[in-house]
ROKOLLUM-255966 format. One record per residue: residue number from 1; x, y, z of N, C-alpha, C in turn. Coordinates in nm, 4 decimals, decimal comma. Layout:
<atoms>
ATOM   num        nxx        nyy        nzz       caxx       cayy       cazz        cxx        cyy        czz
ATOM   NUM          X          Y          Z          X          Y          Z          X          Y          Z
...
</atoms>
This chain:
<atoms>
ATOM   num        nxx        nyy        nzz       caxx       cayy       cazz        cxx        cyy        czz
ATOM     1    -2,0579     1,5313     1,0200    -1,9912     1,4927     0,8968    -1,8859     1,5936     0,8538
ATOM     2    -1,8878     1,7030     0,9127    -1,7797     1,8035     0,8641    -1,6748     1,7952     0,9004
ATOM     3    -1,6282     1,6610     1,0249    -1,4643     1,6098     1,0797    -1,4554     1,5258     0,9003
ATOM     4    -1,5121     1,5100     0,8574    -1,4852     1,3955     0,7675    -1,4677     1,4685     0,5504
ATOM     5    -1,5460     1,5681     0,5638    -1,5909     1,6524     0,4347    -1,5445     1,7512     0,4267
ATOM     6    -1,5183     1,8056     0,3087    -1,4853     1,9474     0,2846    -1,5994     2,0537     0,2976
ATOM     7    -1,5996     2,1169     0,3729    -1,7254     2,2188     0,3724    -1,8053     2,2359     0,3265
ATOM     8    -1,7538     2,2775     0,1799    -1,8918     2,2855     0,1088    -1,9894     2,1415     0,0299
ATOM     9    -1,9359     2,0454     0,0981    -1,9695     1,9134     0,0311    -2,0519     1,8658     0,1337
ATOM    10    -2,0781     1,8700     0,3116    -2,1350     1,8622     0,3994    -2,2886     1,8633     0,3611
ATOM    11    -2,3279     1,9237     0,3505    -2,5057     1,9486     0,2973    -2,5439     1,8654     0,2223
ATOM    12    -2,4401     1,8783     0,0542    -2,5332     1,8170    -0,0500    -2,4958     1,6522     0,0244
ATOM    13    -2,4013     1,6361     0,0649    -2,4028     1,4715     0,0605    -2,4951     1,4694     0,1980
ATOM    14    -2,5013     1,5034     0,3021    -2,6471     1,4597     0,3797    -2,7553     1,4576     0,3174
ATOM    15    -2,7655     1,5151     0,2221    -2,9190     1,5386     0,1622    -2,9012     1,4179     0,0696
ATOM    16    -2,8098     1,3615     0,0047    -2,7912     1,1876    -0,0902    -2,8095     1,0675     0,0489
ATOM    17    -2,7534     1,1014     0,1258    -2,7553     0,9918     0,2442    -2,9044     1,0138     0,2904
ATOM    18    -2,9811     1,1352     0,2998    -3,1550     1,1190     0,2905    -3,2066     1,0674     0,2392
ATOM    19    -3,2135     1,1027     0,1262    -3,2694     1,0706     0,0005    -3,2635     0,9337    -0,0350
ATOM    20    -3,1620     0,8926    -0,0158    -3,1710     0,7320    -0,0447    -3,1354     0,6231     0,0795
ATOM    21    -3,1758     0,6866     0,1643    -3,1899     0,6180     0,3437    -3,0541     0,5316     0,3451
ATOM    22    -2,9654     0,6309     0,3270    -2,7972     0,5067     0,3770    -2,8222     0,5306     0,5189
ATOM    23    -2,7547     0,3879     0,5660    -2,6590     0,3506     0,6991    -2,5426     0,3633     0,6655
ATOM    24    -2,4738     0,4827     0,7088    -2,3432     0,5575     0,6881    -2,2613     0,4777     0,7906
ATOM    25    -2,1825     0,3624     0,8260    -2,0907     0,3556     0,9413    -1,9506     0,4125     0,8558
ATOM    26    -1,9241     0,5114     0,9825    -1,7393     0,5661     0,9977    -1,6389     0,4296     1,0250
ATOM    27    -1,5847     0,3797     0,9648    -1,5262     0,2485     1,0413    -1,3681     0,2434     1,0559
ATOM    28    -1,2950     0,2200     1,1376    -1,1602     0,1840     1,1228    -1,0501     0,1875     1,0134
ATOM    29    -0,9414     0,2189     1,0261    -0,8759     0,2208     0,8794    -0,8509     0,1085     0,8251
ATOM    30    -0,8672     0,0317     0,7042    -0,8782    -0,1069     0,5962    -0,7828    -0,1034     0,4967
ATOM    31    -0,7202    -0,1816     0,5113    -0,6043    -0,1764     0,3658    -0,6646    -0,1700     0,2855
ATOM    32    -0,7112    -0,2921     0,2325    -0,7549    -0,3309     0,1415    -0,8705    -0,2577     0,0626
ATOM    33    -0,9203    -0,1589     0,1330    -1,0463    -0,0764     0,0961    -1,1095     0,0701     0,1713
ATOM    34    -1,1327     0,1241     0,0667    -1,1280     0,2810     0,1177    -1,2849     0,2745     0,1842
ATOM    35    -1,3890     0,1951     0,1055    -1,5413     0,1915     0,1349    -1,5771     0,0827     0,1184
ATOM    36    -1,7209     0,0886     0,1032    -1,7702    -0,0243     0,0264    -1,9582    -0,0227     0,0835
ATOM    37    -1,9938    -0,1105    -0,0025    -2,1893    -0,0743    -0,0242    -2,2077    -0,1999    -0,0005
ATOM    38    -2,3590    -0,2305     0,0600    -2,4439    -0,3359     0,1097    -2,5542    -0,2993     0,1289
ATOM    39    -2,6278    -0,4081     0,0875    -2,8023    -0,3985     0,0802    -2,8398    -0,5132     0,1721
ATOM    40    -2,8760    -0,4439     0,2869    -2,8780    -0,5475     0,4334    -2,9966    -0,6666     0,3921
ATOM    41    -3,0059    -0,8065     0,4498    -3,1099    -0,8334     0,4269    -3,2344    -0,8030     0,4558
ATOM    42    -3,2736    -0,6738     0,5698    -3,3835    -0,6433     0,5978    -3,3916    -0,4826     0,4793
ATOM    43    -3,2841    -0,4997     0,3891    -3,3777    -0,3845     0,2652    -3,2524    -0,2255     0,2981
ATOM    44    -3,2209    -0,2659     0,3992    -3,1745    -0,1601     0,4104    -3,0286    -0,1029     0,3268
ATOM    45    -3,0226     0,0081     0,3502    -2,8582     0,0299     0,2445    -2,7704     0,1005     0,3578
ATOM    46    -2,6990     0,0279     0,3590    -2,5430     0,0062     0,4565    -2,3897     0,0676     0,3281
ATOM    47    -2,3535     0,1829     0,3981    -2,2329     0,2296     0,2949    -2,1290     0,2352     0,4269
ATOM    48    -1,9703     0,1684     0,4003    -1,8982     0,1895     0,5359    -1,7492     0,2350     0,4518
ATOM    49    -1,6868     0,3809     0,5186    -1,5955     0,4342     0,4738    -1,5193     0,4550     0,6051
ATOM    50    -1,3961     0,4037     0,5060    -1,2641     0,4558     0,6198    -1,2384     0,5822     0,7213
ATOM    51    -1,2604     0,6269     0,8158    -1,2394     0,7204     0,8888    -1,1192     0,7839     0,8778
ATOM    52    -1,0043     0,7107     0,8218    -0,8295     0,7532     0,8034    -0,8504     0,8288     0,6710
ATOM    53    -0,9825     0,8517     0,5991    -0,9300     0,9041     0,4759    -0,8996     1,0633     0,4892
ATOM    54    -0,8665     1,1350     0,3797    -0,8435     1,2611     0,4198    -0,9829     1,3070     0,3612
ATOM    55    -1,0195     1,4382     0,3717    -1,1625     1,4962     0,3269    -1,1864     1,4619     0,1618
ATOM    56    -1,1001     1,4430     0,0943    -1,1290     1,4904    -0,0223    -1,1363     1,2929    -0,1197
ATOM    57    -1,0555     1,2590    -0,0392    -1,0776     1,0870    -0,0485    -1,2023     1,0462     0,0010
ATOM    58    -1,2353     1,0993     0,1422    -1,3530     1,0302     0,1374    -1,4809     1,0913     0,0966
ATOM    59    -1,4628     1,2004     0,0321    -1,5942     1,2841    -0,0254    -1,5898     1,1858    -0,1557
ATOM    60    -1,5047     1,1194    -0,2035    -1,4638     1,0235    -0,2943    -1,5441     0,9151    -0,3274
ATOM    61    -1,4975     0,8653    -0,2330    -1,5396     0,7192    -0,1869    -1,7089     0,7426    -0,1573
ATOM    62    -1,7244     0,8059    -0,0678    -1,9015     0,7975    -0,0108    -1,9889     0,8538    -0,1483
ATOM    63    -1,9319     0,9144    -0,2636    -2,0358     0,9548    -0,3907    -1,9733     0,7970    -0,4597
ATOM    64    -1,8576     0,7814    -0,4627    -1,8315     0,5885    -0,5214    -1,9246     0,4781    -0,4912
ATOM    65    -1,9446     0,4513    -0,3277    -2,0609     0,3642    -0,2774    -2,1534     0,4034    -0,2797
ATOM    66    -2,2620     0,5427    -0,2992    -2,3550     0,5873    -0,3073    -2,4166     0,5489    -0,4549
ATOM    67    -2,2965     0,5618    -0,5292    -2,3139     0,5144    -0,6877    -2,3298     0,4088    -0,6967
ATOM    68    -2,3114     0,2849    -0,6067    -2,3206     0,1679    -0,6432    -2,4910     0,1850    -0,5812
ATOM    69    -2,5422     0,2111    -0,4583    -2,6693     0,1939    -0,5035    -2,7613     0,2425    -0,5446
ATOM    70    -2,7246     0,3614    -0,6358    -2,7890     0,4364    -0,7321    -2,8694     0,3349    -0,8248
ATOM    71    -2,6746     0,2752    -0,9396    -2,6884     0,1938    -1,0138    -2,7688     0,0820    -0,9643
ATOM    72    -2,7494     0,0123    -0,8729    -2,7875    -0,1325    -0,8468    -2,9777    -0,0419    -0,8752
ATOM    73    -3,0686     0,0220    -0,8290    -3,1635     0,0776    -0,7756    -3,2523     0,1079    -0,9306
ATOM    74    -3,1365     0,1653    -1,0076    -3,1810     0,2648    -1,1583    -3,1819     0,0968    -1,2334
ATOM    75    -3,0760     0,0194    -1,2225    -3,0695    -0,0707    -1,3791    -3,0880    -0,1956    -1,2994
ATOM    76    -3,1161    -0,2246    -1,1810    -3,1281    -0,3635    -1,0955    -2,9895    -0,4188    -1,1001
ATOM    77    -3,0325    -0,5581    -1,0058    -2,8974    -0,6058    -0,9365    -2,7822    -0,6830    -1,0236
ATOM    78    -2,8093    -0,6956    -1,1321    -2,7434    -0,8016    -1,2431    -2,6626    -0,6730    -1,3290
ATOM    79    -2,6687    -0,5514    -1,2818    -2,5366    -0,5085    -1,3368    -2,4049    -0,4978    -1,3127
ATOM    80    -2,2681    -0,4933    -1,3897    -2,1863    -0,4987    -1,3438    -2,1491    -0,4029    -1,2046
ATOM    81    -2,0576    -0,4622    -1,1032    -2,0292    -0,3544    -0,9848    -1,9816    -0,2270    -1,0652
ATOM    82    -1,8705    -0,2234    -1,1701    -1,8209    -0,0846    -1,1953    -1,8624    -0,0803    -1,3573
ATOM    83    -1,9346    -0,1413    -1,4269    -2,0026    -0,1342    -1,5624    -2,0556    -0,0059    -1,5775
ATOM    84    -2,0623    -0,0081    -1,6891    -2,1162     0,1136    -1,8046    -2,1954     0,2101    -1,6637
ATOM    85    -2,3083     0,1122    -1,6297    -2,4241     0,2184    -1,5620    -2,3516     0,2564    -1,4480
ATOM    86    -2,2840     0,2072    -1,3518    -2,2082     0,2430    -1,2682    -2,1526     0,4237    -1,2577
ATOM    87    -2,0483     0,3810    -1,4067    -1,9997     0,4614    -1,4323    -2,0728     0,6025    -1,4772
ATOM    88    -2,1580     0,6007    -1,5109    -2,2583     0,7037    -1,5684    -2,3479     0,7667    -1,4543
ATOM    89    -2,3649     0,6686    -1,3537    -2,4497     0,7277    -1,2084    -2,2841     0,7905    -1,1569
ATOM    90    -2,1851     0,7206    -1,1289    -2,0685     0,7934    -1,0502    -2,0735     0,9407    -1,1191
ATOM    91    -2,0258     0,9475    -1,2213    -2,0402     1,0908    -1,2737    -2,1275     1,1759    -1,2985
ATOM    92    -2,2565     1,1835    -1,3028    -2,3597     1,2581    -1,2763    -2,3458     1,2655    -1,1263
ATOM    93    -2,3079     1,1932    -1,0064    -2,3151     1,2487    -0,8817    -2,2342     1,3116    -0,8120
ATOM    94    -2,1177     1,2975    -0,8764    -1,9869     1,3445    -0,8438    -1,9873     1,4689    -0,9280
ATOM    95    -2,0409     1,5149    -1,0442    -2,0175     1,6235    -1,1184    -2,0603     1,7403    -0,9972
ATOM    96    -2,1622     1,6995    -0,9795    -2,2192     1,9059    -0,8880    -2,0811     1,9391    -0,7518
ATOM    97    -1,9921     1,8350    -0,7555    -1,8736     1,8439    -0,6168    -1,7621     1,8993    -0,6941
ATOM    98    -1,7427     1,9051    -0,8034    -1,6163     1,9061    -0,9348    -1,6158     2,0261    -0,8891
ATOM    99    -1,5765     2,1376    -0,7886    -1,5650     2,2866    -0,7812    -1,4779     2,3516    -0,6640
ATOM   100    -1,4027     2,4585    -0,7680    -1,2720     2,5156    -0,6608    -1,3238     2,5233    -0,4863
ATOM   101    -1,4273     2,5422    -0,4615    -1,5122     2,5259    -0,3564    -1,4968     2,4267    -0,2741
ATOM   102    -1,5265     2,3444    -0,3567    -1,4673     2,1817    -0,2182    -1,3348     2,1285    -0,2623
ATOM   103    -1,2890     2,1581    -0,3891    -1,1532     2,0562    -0,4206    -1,0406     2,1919    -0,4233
ATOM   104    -0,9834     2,1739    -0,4097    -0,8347     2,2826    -0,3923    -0,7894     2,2433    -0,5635
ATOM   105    -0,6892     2,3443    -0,6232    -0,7235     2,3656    -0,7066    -0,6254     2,2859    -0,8115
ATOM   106    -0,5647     2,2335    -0,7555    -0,4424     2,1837    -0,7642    -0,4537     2,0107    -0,8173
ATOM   107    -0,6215     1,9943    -0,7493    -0,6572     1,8985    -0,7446    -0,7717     1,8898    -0,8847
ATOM   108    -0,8105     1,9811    -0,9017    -0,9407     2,0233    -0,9844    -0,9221     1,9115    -1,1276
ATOM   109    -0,8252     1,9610    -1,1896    -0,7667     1,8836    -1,3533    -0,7784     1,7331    -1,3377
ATOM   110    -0,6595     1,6489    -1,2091    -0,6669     1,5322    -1,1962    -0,8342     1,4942    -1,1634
ATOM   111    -0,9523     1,5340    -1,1701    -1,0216     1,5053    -1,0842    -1,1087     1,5220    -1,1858
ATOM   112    -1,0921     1,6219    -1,2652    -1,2145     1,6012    -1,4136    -1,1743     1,5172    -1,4702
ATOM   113    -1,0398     1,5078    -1,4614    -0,9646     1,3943    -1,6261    -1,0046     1,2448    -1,5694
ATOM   114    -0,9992     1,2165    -1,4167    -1,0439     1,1277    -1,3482    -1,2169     1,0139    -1,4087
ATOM   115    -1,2527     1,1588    -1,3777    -1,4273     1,1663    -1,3735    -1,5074     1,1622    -1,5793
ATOM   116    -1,3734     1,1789    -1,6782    -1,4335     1,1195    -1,8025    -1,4435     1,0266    -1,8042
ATOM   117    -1,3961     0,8829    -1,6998    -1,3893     0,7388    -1,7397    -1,3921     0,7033    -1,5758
ATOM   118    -1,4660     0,6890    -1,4725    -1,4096     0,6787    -1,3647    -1,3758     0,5104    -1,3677
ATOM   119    -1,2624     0,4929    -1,2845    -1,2471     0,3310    -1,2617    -1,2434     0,2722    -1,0988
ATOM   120    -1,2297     0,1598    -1,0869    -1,2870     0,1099    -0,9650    -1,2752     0,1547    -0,8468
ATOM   121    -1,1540     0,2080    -0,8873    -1,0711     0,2611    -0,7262    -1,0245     0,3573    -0,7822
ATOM   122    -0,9980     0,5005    -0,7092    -0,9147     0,6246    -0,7508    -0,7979     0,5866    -0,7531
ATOM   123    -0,7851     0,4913    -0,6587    -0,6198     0,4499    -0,6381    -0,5317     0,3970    -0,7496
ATOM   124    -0,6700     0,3277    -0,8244    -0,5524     0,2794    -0,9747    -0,5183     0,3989    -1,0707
ATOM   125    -0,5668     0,5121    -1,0331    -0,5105     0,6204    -1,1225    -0,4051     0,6930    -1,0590
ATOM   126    -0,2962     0,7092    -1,0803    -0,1764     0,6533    -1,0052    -0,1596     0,8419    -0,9805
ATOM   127    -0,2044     0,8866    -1,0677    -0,1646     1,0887    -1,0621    -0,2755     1,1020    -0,9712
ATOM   128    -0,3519     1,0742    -1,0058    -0,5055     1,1740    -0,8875    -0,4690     1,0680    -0,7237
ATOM   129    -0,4210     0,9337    -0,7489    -0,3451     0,8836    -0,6069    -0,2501     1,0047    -0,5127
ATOM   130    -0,1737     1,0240    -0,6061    -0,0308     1,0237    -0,5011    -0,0608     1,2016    -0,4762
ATOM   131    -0,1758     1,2784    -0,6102    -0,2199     1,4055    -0,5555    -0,3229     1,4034    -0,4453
ATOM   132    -0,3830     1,3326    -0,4126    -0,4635     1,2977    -0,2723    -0,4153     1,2841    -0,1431
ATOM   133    -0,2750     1,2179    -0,2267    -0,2110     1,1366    -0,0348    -0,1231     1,2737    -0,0379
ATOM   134    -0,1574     1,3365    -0,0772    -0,0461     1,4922    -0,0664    -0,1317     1,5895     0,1000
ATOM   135    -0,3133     1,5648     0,0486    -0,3686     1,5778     0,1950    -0,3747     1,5023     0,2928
ATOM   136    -0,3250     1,3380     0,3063    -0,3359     1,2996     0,4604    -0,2814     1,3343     0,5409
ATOM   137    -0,3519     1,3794     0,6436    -0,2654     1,4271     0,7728    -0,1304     1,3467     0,8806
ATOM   138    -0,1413     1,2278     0,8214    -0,0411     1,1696     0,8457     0,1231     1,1457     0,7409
ATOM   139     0,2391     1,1848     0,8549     0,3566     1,1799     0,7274     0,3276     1,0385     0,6958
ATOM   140     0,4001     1,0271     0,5717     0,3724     0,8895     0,4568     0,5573     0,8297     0,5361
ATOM   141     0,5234     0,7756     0,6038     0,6585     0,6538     0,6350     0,7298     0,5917     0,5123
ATOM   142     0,6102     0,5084     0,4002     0,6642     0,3857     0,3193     0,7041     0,4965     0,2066
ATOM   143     0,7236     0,4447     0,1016     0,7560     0,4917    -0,0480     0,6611     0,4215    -0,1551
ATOM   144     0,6366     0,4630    -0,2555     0,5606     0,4228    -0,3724     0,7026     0,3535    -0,4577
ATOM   145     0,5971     0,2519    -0,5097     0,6672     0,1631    -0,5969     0,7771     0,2339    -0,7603
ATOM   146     0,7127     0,3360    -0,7771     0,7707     0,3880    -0,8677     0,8732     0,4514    -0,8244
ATOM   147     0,9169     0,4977    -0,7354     1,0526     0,5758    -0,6128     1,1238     0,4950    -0,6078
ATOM   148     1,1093     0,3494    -0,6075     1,2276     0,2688    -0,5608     1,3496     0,2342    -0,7012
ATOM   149     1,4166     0,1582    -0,6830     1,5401     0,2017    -0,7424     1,4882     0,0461    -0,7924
ATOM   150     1,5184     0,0266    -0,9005     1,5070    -0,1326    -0,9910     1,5802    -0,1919    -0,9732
ATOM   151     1,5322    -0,3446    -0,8768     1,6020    -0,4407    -0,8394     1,6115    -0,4386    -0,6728
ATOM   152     1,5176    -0,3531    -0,6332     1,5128    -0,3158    -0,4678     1,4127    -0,3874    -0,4017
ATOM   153     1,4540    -0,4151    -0,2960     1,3417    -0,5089    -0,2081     1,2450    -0,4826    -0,1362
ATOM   154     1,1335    -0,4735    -0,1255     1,0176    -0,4068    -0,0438     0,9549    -0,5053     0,0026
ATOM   155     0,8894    -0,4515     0,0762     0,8226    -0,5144     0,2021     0,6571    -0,4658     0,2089
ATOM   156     0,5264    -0,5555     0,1872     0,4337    -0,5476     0,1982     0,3879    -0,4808     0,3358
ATOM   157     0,2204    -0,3978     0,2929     0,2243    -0,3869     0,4494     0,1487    -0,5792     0,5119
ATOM   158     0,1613    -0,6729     0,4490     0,1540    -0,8045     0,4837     0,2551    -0,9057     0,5322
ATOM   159     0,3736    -0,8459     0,5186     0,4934    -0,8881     0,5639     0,5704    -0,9406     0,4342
ATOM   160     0,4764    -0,9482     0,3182     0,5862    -1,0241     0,2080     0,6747    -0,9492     0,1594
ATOM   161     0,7596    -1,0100     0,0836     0,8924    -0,9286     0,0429     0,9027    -0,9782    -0,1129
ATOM   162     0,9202    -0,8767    -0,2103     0,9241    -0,8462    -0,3296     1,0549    -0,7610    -0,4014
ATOM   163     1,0788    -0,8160    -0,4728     1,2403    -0,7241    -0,5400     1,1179    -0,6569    -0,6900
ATOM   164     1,1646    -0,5531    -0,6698     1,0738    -0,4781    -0,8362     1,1480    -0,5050    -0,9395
ATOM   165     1,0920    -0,5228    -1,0642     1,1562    -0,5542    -1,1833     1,0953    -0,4038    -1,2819
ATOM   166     1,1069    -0,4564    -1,4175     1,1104    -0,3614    -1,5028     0,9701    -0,3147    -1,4907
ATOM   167     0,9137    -0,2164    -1,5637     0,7742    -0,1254    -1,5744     0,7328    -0,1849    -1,6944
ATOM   168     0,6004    -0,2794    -1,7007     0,5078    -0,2814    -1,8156     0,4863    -0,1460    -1,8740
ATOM   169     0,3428    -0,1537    -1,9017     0,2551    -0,0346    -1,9337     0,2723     0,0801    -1,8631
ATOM   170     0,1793     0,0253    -1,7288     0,1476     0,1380    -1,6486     0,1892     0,0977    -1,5455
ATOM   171     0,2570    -0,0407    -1,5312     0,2787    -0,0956    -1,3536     0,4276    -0,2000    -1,3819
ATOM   172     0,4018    -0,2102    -1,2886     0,5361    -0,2698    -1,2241     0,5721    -0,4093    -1,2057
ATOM   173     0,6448    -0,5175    -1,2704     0,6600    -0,6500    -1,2282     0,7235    -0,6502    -1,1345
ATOM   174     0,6547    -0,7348    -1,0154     0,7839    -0,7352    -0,8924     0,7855    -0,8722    -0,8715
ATOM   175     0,8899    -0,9478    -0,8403     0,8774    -1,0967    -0,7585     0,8762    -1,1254    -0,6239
ATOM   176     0,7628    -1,2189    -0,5606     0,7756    -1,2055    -0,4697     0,8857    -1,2796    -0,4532
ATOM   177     0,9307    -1,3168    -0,3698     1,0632    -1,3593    -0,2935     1,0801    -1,4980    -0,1907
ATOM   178     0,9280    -1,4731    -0,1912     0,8975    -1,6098    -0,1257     0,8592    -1,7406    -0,1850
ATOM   179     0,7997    -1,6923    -0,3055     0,7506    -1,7929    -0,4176     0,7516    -1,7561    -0,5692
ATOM   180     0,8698    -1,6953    -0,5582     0,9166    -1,6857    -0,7090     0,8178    -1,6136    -0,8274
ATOM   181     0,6721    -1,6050    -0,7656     0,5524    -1,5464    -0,8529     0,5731    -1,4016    -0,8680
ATOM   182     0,5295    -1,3447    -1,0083     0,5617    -1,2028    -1,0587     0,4220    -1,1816    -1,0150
ATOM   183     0,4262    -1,0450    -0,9935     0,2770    -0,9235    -0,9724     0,3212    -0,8533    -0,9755
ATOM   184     0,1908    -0,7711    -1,0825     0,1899    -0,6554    -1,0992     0,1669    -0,5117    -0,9914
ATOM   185     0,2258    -0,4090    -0,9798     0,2185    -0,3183    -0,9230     0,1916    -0,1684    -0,9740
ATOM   186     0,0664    -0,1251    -0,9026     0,0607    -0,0058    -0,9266     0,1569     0,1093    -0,8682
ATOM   187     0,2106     0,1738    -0,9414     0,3101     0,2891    -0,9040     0,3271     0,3500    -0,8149
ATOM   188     0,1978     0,3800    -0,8121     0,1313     0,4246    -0,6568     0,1173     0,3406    -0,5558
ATOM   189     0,1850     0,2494    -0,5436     0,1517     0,1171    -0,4429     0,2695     0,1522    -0,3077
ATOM   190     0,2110     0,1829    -0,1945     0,2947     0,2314    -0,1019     0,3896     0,1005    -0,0322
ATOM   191     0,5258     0,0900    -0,0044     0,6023    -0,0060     0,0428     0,7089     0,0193     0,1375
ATOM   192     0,7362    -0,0545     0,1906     0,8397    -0,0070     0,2757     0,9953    -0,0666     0,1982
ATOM   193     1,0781     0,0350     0,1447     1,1760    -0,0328     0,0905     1,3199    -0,1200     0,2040
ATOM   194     1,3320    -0,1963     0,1660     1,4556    -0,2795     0,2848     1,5679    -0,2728     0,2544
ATOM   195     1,6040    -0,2941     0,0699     1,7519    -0,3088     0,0452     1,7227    -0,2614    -0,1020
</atoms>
């Protein structure tokens, strides 16, 4: 587990993957998803995280799905996936990792301010995002949605094509191009720009 963890995070999370008998699969890189949790039908608990993540994403993600079957385990199966209890097991398990020790330091602030409210995905928090993808070991090819110039055309990694419009709140109206429909975009949403 130490190709995958920050050093000092190696131990305590084998000893959570004991403790609560996960089936850890390493799996392929997933757009659509960094992890994700399952309760096999023979009882068992199945957690499967991206292998492309960098250490500090997926020390992330594996206390994220670990939290889901904390919660599911502490308040039973009829609670919300990222509800109240969710949120309250994520941060009690993620708190003892919060240290210059495993997180670089740079990272430390986005990562408490993160951890007062955690939400579904790190990815929708668009600052502790784009400070993460600062460690993948791979150069970043595309651009984030907030880089591009208003009124520019991007390109899904699905092949669709979108011109960005103005900034709501926190995200981005873009149209797609193919069917005239607006969606929203997170800032942090990586694209390949065309024109």
């Amino acid at each position: 587990m130490s190709k995958y963890l920050p050093q000092g995070a190696v131990k305590p999370c084998f000893e959570l993957i004991k403790a609560y008998e996960v089936h850890l699969k390493i799996v392929n890189h997933r757009v659509t998803r960094h992890g994700d949790y399952r309760k096999l039908p023979e009882g068992r608990h199945q957690i499967t995280v991206n292998a492309s993540l960098n250490k500090y994403r997926f020390l992330i993600t594996l206390i994220h799905e670990i939290a889901h079957l904390v919660a599911f385990e502490t308040y039973g199966r009829f609670i919300k996936p990222h509800g109240k209890e969710w949120k309250k097991t994520f941060q009690q398990l993620m708190l003892p990792f919060i240290r210059p020790d495993i997180f670089p330091s740079q990272l430390l602030p986005l990562i408490a301010n993160h951890f007062k409210n955690p939400k579904a995905s790190s990815s929708t928090d668009a600052r502790l995002a784009i400070a993460l993808k600062a460690f993948d070991l791979e150069e970043r090819s595309n651009q984030y949605v907030y880089e591009l110039p208003l009124g520019s055309t991007f390109r899904l990694y699905n092949g669709k094509l979108f011109k960005k419009g103005e900034k709501r709140i926190k995200r981005y109206e873009c149209v797609e191009l193919g069917t005239g429909k607006v969606y929203l975009f997170q800032p942090n949403a990586e694209v390949e720009m065309i024109s």
